[in-house]
Each structure stands twice: as structure tokens, then as C-alpha cells.
Backbone bond lengths (Angstrom), bond angles and torsions (degrees), N, CA, C in turn:
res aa  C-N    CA-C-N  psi(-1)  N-CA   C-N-CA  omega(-1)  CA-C   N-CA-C  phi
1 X - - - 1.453 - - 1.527 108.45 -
2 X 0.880 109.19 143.30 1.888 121.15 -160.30 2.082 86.36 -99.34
3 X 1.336 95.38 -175.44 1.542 98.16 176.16 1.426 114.13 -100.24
4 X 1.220 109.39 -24.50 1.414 113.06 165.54 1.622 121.84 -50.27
5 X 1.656 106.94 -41.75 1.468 109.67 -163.37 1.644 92.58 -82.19
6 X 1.136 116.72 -39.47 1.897 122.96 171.62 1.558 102.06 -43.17
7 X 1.452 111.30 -65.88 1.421 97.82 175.44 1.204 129.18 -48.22
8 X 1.485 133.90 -40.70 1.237 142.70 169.83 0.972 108.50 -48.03
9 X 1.588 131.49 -52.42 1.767 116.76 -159.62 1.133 94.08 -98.51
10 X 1.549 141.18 -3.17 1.208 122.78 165.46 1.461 111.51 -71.67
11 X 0.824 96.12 -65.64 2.116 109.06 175.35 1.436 107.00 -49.75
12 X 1.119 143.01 -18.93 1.273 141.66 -140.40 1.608 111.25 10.27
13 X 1.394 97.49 80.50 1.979 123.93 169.61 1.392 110.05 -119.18
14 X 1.431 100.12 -171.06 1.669 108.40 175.98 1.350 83.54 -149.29
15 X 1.391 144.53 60.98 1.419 126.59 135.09 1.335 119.42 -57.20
16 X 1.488 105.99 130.01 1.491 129.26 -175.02 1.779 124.66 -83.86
17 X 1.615 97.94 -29.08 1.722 94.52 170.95 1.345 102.69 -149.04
18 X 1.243 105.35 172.09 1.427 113.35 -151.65 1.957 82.94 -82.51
19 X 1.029 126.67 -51.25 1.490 131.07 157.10 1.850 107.00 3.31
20 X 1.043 106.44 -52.25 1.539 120.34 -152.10 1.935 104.97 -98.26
21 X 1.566 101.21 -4.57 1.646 108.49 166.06 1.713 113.63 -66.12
22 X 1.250 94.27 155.45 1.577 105.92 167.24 2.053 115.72 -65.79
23 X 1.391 86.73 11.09 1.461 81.58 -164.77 1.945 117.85 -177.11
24 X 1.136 120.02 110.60 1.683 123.97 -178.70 1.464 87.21 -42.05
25 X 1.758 94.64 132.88 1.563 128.30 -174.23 2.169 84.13 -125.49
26 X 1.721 99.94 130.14 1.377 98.77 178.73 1.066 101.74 -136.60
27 X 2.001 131.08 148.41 1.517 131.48 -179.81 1.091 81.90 -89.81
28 X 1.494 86.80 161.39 1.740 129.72 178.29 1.297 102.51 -151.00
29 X 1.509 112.82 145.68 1.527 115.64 155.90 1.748 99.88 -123.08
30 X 0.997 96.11 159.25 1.561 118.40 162.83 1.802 107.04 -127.58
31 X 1.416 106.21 129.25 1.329 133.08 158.75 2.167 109.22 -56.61
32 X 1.391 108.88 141.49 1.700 115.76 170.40 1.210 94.45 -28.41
33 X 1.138 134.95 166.17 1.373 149.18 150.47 1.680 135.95 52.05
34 X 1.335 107.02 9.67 1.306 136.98 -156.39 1.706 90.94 -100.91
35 X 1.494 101.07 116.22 1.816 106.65 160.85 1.350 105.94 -71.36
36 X 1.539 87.61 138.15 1.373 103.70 171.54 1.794 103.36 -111.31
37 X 1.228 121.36 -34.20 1.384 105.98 172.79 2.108 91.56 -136.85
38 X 1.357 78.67 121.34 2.099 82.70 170.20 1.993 102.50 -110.89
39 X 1.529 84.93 153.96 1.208 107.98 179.86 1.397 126.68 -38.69
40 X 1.380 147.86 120.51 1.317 129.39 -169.02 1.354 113.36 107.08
41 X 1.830 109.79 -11.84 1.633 97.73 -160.89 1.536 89.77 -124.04
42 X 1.406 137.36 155.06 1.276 148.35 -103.64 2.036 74.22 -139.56
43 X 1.252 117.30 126.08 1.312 118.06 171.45 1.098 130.65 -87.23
44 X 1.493 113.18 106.26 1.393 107.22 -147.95 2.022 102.22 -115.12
45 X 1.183 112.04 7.36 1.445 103.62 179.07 1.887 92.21 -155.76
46 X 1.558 95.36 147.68 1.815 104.23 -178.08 1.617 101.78 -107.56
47 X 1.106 130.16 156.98 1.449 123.80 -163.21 1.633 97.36 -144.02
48 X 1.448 110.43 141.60 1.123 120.56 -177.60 1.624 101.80 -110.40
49 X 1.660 128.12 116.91 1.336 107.62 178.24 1.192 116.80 -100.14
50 X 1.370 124.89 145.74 1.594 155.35 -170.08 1.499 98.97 -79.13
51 X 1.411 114.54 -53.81 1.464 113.84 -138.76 1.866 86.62 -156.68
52 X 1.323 123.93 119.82 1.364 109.18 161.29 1.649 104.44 144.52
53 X 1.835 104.87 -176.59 1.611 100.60 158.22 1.656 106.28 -152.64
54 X 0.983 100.88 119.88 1.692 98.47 -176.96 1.815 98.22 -97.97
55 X 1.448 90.91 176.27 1.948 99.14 -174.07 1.860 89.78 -147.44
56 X 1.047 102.09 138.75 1.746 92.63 166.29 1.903 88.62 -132.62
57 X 1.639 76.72 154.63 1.989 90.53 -152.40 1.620 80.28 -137.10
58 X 1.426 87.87 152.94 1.747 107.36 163.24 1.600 116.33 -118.59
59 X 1.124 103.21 132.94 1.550 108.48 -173.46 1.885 122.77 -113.08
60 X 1.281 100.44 110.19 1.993 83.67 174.12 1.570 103.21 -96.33
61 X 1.622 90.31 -151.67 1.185 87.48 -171.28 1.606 105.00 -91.24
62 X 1.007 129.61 24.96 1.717 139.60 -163.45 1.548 105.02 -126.96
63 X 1.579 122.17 -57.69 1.305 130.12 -167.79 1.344 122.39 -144.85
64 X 1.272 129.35 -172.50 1.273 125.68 -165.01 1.661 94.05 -145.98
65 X 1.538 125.95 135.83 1.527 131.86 -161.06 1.277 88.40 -130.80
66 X 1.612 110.91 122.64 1.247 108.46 153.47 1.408 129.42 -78.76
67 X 1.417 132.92 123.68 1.637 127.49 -164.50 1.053 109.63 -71.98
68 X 1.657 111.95 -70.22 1.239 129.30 -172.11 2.026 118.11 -149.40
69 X 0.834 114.49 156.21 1.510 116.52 179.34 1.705 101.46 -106.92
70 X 1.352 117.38 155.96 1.760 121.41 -171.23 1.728 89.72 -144.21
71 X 1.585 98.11 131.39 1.445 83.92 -177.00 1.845 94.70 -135.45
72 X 1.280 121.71 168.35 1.742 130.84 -176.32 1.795 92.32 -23.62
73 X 1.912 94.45 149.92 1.033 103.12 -168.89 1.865 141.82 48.13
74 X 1.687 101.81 23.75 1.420 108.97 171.40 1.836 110.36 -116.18
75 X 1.026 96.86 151.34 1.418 94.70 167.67 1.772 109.95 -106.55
76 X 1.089 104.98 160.12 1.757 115.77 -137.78 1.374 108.41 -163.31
77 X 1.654 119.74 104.91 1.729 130.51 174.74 1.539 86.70 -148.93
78 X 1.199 99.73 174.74 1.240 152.00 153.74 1.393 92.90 -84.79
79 X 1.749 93.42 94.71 2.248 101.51 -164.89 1.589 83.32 -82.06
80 X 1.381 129.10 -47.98 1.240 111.89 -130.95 1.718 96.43 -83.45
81 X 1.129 104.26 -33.52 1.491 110.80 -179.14 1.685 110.02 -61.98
82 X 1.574 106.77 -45.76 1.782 115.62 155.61 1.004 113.42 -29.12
83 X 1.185 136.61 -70.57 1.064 149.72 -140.14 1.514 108.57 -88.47
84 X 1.310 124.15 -52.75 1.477 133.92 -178.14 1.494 131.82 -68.56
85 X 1.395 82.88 -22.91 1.542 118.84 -142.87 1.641 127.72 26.85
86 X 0.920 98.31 51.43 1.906 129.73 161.42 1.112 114.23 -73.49
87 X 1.525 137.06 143.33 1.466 144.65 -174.89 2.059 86.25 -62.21
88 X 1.543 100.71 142.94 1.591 104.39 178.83 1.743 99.65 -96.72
89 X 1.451 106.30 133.84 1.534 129.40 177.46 1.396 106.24 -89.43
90 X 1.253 109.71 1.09 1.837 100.47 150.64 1.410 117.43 -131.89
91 X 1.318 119.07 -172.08 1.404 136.30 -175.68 1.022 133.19 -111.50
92 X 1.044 142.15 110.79 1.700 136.32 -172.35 1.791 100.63 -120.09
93 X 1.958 72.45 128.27 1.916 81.73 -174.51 1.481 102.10 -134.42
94 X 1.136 125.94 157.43 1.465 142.25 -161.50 1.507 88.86 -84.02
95 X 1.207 145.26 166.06 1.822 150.42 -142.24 1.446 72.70 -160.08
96 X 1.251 115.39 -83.55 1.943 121.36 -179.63 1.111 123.25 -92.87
97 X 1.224 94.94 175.31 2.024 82.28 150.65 1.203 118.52 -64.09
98 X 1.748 103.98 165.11 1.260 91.63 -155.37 1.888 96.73 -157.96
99 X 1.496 104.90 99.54 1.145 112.93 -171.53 1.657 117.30 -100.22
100 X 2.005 109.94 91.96 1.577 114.16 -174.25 1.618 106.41 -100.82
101 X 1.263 117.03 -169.32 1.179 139.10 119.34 1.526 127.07 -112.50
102 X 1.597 105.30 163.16 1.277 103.78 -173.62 1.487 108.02 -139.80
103 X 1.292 118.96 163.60 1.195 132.75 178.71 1.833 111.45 -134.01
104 X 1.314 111.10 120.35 1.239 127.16 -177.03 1.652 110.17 -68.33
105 X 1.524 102.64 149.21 1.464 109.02 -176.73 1.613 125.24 -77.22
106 X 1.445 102.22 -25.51 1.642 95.29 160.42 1.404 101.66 -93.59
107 X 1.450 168.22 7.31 1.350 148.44 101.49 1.377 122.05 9.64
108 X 1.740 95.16 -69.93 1.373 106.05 -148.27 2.197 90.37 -84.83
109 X 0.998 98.31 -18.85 2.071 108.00 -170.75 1.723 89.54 -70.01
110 X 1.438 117.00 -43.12 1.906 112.22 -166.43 1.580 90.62 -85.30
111 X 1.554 139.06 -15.64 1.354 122.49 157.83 1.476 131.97 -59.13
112 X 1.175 103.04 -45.35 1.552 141.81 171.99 2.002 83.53 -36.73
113 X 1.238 103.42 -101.77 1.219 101.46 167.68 1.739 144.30 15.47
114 X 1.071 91.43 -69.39 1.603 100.01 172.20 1.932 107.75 -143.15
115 X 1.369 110.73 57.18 1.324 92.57 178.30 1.727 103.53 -164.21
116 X 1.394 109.43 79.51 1.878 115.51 -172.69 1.420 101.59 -47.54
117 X 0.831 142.48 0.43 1.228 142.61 -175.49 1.829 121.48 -98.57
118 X 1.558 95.23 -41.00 1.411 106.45 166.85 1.336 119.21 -84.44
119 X 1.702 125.55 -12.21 1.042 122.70 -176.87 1.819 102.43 -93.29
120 X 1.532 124.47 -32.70 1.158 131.38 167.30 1.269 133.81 -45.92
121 X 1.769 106.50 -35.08 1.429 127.58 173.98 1.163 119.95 -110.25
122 X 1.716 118.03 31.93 1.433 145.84 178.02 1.334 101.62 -138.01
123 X 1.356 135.23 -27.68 1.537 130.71 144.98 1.083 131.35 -66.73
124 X 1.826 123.23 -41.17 1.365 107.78 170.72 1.344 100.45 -87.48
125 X 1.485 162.49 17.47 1.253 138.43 164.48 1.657 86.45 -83.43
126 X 1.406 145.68 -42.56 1.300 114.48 -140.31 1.731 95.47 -103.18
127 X 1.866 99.66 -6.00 1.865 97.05 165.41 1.495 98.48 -56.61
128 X 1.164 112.40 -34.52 1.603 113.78 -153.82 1.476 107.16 -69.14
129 X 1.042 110.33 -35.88 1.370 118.91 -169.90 1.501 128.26 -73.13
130 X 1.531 88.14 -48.69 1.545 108.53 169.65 1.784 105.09 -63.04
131 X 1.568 119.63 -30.83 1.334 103.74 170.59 1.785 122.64 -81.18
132 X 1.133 100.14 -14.10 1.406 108.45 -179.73 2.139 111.03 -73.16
133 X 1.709 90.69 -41.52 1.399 81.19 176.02 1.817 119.75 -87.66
134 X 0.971 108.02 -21.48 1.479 125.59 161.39 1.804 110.59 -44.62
135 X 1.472 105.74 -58.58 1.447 98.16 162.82 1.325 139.15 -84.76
136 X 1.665 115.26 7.83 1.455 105.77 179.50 1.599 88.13 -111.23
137 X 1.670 134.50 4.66 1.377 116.60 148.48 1.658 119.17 -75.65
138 X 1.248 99.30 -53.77 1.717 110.78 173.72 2.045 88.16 -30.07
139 X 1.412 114.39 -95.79 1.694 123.64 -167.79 1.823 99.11 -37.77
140 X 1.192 127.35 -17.44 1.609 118.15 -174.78 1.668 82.08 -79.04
141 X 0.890 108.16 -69.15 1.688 112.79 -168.59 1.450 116.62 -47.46
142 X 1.239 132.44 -24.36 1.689 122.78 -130.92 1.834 78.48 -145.64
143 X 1.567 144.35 -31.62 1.295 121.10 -149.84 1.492 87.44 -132.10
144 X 1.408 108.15 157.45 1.876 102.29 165.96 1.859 96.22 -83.02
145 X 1.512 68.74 -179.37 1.957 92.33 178.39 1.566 119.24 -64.16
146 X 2.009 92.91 -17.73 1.691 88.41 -170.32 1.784 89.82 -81.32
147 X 1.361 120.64 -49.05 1.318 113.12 -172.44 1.707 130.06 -61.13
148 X 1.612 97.68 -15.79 1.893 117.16 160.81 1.475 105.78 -57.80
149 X 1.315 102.62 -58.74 1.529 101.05 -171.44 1.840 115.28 -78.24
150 X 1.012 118.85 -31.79 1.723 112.04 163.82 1.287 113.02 -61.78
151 X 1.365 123.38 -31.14 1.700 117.87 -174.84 1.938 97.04 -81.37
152 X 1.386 110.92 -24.04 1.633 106.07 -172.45 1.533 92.91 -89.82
153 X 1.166 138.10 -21.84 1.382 140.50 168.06 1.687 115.08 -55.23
154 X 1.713 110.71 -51.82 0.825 103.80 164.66 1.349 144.87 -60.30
155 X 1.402 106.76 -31.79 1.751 100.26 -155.63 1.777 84.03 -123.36
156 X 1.547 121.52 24.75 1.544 113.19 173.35 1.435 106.66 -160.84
157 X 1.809 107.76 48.07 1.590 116.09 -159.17 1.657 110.08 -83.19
158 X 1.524 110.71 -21.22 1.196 145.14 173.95 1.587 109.45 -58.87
159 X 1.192 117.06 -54.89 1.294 139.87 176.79 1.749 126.71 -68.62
160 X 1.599 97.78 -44.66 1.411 116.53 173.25 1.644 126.71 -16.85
161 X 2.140 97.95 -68.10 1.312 114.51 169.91 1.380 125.15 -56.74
162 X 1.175 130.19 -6.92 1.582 147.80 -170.89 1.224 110.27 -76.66
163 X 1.892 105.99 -58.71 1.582 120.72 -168.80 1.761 105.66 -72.44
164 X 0.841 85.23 157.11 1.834 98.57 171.20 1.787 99.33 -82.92
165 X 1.315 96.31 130.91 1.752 119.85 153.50 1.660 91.29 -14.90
166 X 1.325 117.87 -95.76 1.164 154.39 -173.77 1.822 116.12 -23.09
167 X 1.841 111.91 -55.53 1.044 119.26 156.01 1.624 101.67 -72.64
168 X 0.856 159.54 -171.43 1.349 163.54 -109.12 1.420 118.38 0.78
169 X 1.661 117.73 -62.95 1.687 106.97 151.23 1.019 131.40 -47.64
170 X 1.625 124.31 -5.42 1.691 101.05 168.21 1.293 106.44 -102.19
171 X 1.664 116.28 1.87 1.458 125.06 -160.92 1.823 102.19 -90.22
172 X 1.755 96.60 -32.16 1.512 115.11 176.60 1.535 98.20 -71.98
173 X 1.184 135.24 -52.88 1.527 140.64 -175.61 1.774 83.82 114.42
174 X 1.142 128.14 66.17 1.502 110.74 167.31 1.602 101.66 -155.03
175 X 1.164 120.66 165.21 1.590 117.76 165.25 1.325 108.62 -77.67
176 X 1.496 109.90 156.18 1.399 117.15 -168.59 1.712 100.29 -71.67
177 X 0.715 128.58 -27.18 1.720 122.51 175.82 1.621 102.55 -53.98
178 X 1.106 127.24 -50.54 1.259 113.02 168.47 1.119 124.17 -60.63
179 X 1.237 130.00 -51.09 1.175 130.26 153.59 1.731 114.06 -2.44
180 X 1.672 84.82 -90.79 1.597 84.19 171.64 1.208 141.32 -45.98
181 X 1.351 113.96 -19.09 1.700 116.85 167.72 1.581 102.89 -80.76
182 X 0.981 120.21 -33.47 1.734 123.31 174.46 1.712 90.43 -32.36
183 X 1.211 98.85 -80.37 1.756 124.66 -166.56 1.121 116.92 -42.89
184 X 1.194 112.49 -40.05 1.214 133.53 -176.93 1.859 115.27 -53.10
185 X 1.492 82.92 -54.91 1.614 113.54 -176.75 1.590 101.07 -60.69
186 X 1.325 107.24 -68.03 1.684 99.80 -179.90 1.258 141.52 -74.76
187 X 1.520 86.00 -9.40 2.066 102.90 170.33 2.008 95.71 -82.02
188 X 1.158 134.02 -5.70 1.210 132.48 -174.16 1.827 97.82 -94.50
């Protein structure tokens, strides 16, 4: 799915070219393992991915937290740093390759401007978001790790083989040895 057709079923429209957006839509690829936004740096473009899986992680000086995983057809920043425009305190790194487009933050601010349409589909992505992280605290709190990982099994089973052992247990909050007994348990 391109970003155009995302825009469409979000908006429920039929814009025909990317020409006819509130705003220049540009490809990007990112290479495996390649930051796309590191810590410290001010978020200056939101990316819709085509093709790929990014993770943005927080790092101290002790460990490394996986936040969240973004997989085809999501849009994907460093919101809070987006949004503020404050240096971002996490990291967003490409998992694969990783084939987006993107749209820049003063772009999308002179859309804002004169275009109900860009401001509509800049409210429900960040309703969306705020419900997305709202529920993977609610499930941190309320489910174990085995029932985190069967519900991420389910609805991202496609995706699963992609991530590392390693990222997913820190994504569960557990060491990967558990992990493996997770697996263990339900491959039995």
C-alpha cells in the first residue's frame, strides 16, 4: 500500500496523485540496521512504511528497551520529538530494509494551515497512537509476557521470523531465555 492509498482509506477520499496532497510525499529507503532517527536529534520528518519493520528503543547507560515495533503500512517518528520539536530520547532503526515515504515537519505545519484534511489525518494518526501506546501500557500492567507474546503472535505472525529472539524479549520486558520457554511451551 503506497501512502496515497493510506491516505484515502483514512480520509475516506479518492485523491488520484500524490500532486493533489496537502503536502510533497518523498521515497526513502533505509538499509538493515541503519538509524533513521538517533537519540539527541530533533525529528524532523514522519514516515509512512511501504515495505519493512522498524523498532524505536530507549537506551541508558545499563540497557537497551524495546518501545515499540512499526510494521508495512504504519506511519512511524519519534512522535514526541515530532511533535515538540525537542532532541528525540529514543531511536528508531530500520529491523530490514525498509522501503517508506516521508513527509517533512515544516511540510506537513504549511498544510496544517490551509488544508482540513491534513489537519484531520494528523488527528486521527496521533488519536491512533496515543491509543496504541495507552494499550501496550494497560497489557504491560494487566497480561503476563506469555499472553504479550501470543496476542503479538497473533496479529504480527508474518513478522515474528524477521525480529531477533533478542528484540522481542526486550520488547516483552523479559530475557530472551524466557522467551524461549514461552516458545517452548506453545510449540509443545
Amino acid at each position: 500500500m503506497s501512502f496515497l492509498e493510506f491516505y484515502n482509506l483514512i480520509l475516506n477520499t479518492s485523491v488520484t496523485s500524490y500532486d493533489a496532497l496537502p503536502y510533497p510525499v518523498t521515497n526513502i529507503k533505509f538499509k538493515k540496521g541503519e538509524v533513521i532517527t538517533s537519540p539527541g536529534k530533533v525529528e524532523d520528518v514522519v514516515y509512512f512504511i511501504n515495505e519493512g519493520i522498524v523498532e524505536l528503543t530507549i537506551k541508558s547507560y545499563m540497557s537497551e528497551k524495546v518501545i515499540d515495533f512499526f510494521f508495512d503500512q504504519e506511519m512511524v517518528a519519534s512522535l514526541s520529538s515530532f511533535l515538540t520539536q525537542l532532541p528525540s530520547k529514543v531511536e528508531v532503526l530500520a529491523l530490514t530494509d525498509c522501503t517508506m515515504e516521508m513527509i517533512t515537519y515544516k511540510d506537513l505545519m504549511k498544510a496544517y494551515g490551509h488544508s482540513p484534511d491534513a489537519n484531520k489525518l494528523g488527528r486521527i494518526l496521533v488519536e491512533q497512537a496515543y491509543i496504541r501506546k495507552a494499550k501496550r501500557e494497560q497489557d504491560f500492567l494487566a497480561k503476563t509476557a506469555e499472553e504479550r507474546y501470543i496476542e503479538m503472535f497473533e496479529t504480527k505472525a508474518q513478522y515474528i521470523s524477521k525480529i531477533p529472539v533478542n528484540k522481542i524479549a526486550k520488547y516483552l520486558g523479559i530475557h530472551p531465555e524466557s522467551l524461549s520457554r514461552i516458545r517452548k511451551k506453545l510449540n509443545s
